[in-house]
Each structure stands twice: as structure tokens, then as C-alpha cells.
N, CA, C and O atoms as a CHARMM CRD file, in Angstrom:
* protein
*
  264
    1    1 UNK  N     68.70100  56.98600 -18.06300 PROA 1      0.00000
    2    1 UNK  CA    67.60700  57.81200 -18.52900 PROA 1      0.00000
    3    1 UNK  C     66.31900  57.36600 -17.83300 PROA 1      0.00000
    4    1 UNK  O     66.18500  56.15500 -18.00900 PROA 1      0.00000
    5    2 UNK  N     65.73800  57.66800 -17.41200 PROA 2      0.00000
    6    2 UNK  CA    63.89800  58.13000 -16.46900 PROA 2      0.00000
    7    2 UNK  C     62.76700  58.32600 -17.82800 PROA 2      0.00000
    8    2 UNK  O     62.81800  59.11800 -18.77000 PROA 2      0.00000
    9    3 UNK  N     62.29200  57.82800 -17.67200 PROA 3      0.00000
   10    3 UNK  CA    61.43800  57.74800 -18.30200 PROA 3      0.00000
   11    3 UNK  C     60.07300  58.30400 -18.07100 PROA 3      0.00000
   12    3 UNK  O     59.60300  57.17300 -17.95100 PROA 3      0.00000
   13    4 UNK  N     59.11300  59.01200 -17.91800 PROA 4      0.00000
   14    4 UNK  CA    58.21400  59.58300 -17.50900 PROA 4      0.00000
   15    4 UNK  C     56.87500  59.34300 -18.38800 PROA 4      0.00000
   16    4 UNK  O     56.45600  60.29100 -19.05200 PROA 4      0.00000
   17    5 UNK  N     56.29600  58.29300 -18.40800 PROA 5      0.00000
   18    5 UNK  CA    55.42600  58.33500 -19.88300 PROA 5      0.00000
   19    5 UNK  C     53.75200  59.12000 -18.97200 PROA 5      0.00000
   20    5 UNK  O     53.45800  59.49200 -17.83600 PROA 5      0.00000
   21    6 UNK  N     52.91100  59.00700 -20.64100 PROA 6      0.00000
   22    6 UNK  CA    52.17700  59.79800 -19.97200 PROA 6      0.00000
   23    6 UNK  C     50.96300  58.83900 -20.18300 PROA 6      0.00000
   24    6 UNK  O     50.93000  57.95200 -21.03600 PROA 6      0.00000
   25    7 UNK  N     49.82000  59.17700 -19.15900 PROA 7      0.00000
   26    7 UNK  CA    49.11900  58.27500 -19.04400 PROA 7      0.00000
   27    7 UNK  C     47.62400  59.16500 -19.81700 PROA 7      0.00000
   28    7 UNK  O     47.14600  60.19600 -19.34300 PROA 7      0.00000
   29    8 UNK  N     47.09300  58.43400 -21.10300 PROA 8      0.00000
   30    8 UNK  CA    45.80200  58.78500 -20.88300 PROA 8      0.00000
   31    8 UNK  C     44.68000  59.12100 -20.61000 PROA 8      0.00000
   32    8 UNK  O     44.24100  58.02200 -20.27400 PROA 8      0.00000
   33    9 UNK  N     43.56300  60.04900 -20.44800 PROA 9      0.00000
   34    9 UNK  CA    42.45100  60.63200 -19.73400 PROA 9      0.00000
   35    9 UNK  C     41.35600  59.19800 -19.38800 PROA 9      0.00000
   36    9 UNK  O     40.67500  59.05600 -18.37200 PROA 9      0.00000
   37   10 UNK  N     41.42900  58.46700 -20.29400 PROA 10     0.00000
   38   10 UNK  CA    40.63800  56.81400 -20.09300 PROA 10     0.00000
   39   10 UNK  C     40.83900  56.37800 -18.98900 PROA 10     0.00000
   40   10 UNK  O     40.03800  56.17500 -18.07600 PROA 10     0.00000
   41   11 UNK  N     42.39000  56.15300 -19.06300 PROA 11     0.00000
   42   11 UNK  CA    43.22900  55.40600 -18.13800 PROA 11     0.00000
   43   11 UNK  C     43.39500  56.27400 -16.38000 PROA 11     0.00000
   44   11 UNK  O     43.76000  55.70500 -15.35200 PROA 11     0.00000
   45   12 UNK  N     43.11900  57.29800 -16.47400 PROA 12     0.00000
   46   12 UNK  CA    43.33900  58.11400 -15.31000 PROA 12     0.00000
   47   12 UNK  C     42.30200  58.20100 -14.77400 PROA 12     0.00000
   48   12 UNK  O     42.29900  58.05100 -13.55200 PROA 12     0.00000
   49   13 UNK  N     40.89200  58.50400 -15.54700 PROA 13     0.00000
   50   13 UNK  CA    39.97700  57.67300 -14.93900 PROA 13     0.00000
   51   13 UNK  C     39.29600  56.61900 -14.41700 PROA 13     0.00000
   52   13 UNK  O     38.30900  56.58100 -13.68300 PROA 13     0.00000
   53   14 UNK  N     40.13300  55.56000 -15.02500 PROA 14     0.00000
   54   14 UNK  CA    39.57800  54.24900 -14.53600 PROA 14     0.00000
   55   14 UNK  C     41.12800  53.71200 -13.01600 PROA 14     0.00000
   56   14 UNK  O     40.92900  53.00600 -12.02700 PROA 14     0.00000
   57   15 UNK  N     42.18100  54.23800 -13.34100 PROA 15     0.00000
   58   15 UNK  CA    42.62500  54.23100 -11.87900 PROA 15     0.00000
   59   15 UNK  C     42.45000  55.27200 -10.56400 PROA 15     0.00000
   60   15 UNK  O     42.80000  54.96400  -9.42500 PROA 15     0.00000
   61   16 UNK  N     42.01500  56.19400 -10.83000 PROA 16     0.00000
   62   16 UNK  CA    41.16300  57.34900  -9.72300 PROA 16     0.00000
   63   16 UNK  C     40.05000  57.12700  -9.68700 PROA 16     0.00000
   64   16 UNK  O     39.58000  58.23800  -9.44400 PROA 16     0.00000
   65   17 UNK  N     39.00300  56.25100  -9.77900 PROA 17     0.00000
   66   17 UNK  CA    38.34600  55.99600  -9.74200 PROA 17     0.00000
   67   17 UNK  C     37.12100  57.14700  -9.84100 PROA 17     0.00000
   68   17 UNK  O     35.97100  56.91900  -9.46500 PROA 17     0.00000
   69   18 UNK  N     37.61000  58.52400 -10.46100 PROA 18     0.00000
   70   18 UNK  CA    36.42300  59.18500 -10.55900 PROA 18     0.00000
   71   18 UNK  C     35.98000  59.48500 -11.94300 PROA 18     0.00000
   72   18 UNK  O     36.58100  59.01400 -12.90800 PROA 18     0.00000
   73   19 UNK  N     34.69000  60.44700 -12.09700 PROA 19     0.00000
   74   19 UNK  CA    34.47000  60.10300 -13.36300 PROA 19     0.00000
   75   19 UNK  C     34.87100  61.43800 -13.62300 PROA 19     0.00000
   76   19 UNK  O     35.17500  62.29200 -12.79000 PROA 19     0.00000
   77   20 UNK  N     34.83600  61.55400 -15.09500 PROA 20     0.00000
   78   20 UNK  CA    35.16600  62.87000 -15.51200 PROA 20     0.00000
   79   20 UNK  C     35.31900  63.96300 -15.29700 PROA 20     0.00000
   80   20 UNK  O     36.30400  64.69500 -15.20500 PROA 20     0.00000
   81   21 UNK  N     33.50000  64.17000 -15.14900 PROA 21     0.00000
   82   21 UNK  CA    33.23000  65.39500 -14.29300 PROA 21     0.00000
   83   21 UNK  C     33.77500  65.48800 -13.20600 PROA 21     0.00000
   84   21 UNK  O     34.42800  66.52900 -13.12300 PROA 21     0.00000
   85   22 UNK  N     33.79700  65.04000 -12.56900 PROA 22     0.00000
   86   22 UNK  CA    34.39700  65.14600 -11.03800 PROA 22     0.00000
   87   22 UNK  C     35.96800  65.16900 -11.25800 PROA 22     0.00000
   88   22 UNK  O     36.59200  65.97300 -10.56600 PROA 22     0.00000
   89   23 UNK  N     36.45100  64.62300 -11.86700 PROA 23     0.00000
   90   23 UNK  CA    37.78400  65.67900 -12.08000 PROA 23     0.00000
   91   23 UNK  C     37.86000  66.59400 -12.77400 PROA 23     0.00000
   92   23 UNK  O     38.91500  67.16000 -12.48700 PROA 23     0.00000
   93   24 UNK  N     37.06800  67.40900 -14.00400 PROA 24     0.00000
   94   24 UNK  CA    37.40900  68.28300 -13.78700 PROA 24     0.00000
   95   24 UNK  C     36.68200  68.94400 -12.69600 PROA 24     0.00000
   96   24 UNK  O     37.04600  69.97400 -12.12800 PROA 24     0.00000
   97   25 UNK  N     35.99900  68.50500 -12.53900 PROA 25     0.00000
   98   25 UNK  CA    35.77800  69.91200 -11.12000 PROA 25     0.00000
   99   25 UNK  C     36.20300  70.01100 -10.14800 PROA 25     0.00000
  100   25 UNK  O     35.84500  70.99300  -9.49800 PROA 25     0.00000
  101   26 UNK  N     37.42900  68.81700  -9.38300 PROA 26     0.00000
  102   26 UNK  CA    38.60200  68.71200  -8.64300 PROA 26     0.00000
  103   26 UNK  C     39.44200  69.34900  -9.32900 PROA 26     0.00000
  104   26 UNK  O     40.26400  69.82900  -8.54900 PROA 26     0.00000
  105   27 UNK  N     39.71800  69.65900 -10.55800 PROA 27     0.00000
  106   27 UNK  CA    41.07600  70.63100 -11.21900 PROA 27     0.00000
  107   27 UNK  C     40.26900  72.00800 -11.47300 PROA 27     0.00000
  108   27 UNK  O     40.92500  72.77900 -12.17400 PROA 27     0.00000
  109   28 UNK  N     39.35200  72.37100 -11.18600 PROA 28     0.00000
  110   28 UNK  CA    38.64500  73.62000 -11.23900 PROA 28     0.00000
  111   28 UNK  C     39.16300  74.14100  -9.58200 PROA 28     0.00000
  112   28 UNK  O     39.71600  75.21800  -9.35900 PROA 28     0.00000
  113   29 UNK  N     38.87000  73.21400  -8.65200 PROA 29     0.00000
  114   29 UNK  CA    38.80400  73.45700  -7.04700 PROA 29     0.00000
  115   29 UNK  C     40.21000  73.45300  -6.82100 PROA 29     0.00000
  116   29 UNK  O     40.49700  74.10900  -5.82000 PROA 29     0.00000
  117   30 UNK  N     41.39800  72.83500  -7.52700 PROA 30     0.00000
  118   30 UNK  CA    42.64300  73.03600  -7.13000 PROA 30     0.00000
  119   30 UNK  C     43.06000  71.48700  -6.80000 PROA 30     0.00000
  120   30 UNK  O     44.26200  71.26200  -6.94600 PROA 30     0.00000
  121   31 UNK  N     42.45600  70.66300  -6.48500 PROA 31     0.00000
  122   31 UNK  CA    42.46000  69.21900  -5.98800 PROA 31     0.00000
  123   31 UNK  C     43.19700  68.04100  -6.64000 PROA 31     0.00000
  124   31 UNK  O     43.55800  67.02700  -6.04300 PROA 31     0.00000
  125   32 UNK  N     43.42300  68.37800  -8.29200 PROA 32     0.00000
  126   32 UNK  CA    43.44000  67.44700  -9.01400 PROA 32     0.00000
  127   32 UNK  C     44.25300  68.10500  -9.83900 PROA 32     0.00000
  128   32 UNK  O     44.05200  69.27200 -10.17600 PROA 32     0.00000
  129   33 UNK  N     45.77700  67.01000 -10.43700 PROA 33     0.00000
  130   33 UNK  CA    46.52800  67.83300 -11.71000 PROA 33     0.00000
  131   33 UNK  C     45.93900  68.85100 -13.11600 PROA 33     0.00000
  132   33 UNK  O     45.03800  68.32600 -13.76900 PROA 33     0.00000
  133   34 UNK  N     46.18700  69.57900 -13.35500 PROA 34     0.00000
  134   34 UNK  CA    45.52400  70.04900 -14.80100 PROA 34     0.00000
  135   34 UNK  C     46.22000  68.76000 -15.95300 PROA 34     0.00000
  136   34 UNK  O     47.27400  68.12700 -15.89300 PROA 34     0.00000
  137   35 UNK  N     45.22800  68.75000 -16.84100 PROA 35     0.00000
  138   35 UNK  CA    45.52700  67.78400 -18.10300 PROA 35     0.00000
  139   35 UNK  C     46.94900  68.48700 -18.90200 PROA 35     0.00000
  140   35 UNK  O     47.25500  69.67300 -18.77800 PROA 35     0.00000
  141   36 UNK  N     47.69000  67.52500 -19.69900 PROA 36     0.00000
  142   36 UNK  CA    48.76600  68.29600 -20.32000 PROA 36     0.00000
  143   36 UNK  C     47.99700  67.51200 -21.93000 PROA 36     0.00000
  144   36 UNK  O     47.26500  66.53200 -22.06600 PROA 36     0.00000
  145   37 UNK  N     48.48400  68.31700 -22.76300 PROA 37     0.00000
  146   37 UNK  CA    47.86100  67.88200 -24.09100 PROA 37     0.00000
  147   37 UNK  C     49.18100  67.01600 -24.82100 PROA 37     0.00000
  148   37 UNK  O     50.34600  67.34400 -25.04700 PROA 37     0.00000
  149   38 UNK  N     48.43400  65.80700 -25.05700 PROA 38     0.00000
  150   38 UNK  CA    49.25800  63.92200 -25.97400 PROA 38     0.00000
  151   38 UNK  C     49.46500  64.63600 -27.27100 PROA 38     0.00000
  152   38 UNK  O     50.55000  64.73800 -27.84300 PROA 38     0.00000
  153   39 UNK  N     47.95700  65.27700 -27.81200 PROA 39     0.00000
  154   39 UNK  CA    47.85000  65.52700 -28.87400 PROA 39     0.00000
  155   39 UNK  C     47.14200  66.22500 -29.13800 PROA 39     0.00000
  156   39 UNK  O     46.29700  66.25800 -28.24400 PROA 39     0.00000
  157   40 UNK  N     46.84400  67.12400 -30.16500 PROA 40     0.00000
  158   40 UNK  CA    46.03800  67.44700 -30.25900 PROA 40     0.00000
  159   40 UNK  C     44.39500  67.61300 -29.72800 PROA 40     0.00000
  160   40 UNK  O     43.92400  68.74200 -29.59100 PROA 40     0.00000
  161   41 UNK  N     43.65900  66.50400 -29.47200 PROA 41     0.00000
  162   41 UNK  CA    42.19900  66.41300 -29.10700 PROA 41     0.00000
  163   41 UNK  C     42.28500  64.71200 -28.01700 PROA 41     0.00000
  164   41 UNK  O     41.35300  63.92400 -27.85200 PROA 41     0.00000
  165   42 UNK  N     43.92500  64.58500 -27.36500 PROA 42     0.00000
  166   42 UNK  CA    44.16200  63.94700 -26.11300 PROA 42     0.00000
  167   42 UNK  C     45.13200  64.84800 -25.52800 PROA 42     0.00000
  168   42 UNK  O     46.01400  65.61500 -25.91200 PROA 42     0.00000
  169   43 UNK  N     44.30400  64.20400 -23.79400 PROA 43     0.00000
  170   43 UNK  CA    45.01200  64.52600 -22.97500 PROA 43     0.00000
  171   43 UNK  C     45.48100  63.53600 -21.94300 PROA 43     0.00000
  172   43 UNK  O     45.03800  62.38800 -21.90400 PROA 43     0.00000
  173   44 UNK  N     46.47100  64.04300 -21.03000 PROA 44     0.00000
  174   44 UNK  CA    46.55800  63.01400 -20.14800 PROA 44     0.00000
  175   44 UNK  C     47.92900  63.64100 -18.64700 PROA 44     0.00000
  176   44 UNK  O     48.41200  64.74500 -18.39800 PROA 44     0.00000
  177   45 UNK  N     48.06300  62.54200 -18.13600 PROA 45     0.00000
  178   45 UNK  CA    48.98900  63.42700 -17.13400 PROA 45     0.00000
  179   45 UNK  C     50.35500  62.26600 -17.19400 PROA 45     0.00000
  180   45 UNK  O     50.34100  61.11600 -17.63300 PROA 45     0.00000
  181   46 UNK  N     51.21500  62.84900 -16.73600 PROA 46     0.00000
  182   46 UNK  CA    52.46300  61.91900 -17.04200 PROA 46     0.00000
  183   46 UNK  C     52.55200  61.39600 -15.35200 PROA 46     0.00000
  184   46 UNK  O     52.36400  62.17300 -14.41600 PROA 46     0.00000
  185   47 UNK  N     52.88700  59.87900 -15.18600 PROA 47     0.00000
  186   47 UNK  CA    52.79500  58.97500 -14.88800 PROA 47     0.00000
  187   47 UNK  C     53.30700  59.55800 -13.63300 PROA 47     0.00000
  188   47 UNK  O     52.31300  59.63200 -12.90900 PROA 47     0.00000
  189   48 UNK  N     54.41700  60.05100 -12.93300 PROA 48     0.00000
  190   48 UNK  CA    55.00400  60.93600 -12.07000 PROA 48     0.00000
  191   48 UNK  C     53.81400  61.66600 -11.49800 PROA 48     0.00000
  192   48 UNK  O     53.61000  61.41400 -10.31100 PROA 48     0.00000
  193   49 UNK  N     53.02500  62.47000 -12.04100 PROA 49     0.00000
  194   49 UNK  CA    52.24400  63.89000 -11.42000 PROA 49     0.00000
  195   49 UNK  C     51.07300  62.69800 -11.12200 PROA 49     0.00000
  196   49 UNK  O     50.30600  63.24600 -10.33000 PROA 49     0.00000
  197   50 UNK  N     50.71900  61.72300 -11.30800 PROA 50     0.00000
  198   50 UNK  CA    49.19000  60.54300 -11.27200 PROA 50     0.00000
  199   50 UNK  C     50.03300  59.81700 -10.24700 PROA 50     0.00000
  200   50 UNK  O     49.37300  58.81200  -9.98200 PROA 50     0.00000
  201   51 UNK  N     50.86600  59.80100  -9.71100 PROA 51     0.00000
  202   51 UNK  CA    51.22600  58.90800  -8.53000 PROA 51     0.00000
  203   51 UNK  C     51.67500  60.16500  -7.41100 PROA 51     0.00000
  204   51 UNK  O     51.71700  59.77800  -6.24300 PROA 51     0.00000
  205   52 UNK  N     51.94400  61.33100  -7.60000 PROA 52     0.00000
  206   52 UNK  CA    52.05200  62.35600  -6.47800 PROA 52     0.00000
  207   52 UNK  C     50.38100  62.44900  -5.94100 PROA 52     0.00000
  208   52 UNK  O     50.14300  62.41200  -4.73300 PROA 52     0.00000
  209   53 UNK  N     49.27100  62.57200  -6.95600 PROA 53     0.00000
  210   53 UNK  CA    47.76000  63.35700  -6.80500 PROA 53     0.00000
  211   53 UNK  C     47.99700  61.50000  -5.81600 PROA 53     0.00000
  212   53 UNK  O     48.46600  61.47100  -4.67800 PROA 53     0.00000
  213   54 UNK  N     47.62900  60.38900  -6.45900 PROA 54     0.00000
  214   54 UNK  CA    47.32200  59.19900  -5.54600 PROA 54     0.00000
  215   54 UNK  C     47.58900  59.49500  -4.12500 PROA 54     0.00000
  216   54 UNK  O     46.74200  59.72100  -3.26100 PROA 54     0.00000
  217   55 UNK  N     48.96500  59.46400  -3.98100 PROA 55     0.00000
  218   55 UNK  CA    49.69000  59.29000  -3.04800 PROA 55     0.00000
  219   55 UNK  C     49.64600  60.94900  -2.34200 PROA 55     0.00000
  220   55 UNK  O     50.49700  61.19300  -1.48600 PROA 55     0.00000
  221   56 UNK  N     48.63800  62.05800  -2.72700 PROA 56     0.00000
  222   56 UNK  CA    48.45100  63.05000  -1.78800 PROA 56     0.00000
  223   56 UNK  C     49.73400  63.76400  -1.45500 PROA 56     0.00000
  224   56 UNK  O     49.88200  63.91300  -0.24200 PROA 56     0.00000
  225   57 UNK  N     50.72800  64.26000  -2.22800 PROA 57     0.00000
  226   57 UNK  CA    51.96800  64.76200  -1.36600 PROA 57     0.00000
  227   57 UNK  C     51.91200  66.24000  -2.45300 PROA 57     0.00000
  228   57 UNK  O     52.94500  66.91000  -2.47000 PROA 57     0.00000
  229   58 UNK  N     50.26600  66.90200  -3.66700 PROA 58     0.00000
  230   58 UNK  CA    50.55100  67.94400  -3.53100 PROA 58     0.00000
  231   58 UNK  C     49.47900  68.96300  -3.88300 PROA 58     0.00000
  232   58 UNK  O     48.67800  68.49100  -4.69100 PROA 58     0.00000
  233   59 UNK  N     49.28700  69.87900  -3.62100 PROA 59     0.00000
  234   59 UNK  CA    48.74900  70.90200  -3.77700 PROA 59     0.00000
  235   59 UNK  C     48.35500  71.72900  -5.21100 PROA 59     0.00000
  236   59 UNK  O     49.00700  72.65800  -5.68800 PROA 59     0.00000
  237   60 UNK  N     47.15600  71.16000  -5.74800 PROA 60     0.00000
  238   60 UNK  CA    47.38000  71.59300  -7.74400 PROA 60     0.00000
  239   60 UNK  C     46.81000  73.07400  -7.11000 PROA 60     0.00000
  240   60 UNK  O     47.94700  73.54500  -7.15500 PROA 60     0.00000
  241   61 UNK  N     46.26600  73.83700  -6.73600 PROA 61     0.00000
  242   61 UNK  CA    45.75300  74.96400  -6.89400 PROA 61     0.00000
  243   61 UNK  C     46.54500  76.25500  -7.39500 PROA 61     0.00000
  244   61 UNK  O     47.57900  76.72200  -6.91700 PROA 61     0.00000
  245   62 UNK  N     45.89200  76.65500  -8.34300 PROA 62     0.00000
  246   62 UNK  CA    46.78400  77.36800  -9.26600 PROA 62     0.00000
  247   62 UNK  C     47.72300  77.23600 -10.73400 PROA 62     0.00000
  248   62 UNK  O     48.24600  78.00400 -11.54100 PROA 62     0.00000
  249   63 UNK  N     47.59000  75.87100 -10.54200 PROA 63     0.00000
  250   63 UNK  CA    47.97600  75.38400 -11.84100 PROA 63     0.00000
  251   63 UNK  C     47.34300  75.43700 -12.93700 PROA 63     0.00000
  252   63 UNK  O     46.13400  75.28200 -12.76900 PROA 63     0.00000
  253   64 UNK  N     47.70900  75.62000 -14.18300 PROA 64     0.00000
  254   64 UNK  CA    47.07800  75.79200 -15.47300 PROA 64     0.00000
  255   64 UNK  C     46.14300  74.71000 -16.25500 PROA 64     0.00000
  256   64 UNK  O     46.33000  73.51000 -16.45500 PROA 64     0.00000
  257   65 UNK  N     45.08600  75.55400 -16.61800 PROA 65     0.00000
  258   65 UNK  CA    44.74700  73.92700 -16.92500 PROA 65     0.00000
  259   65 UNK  C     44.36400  73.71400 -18.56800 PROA 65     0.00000
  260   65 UNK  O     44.76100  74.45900 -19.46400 PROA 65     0.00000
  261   66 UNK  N     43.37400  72.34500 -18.77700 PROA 66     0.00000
  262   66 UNK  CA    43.91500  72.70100 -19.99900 PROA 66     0.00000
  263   66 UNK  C     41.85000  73.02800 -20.87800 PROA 66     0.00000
  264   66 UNK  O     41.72800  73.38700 -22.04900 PROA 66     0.00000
């Protein structure tokens, strides 16, 4: 079994080193994953889709966001 956990909006900012705003307005421009919702009033991206955006291998434009 794979495990896929998901990483926090805190935490995704402090390893992308950008700040908020600037992602969302990289997930407005297509640049940056859309958030998936933890819970209710969290979000975050699962650990898989935060090492594809790092590592540049994809294209968010068009994706849903949240």
C-alpha cells in the first residue's frame, strides 16, 4: 500500500518558499497545484502533486481550484 499523505497550506509554504499570495496567484496563472480541502476551513496538497510542482514535471493550468 502507497501512501500519499497530504501536506498542509503552513507547511507548503514554508517548503516553496513563497508566500501565500504568491501562490495563489501562481494557481490563478496556472503555475502552481490548486489546494484540495483536509477539512473543512484546511487545505493542503498531497505530498505526490508538492514534489511534481518542486521538481517542475507539470503543467497546473486549468485545474480546479479551491
Amino acid at each position: 500500500m502507497n501512501i500519499d499523505p497530504m501536506i498542509p497550506k503552513p507547511e507548503i509554504v514554508r517548503v516553496s518558499n513563497l508566500s501565500e499570495p504568491t501562490i495563489y496567484r501562481e494557481q490563478r496563472a496556472g503555475r502552481f497545484p490548486p489546494f484540495e480541502h483536509i477539512s473543512a476551513r484546511r487545505v493542503g496538497l498531497r505530498l505526490s502533486v508538492l514534489n511534481e510542482w518542486l521538481e517542475g514535471r507539470r503543467n497546473w493550468e486549468g485545474e480546479s481550484h479551491v
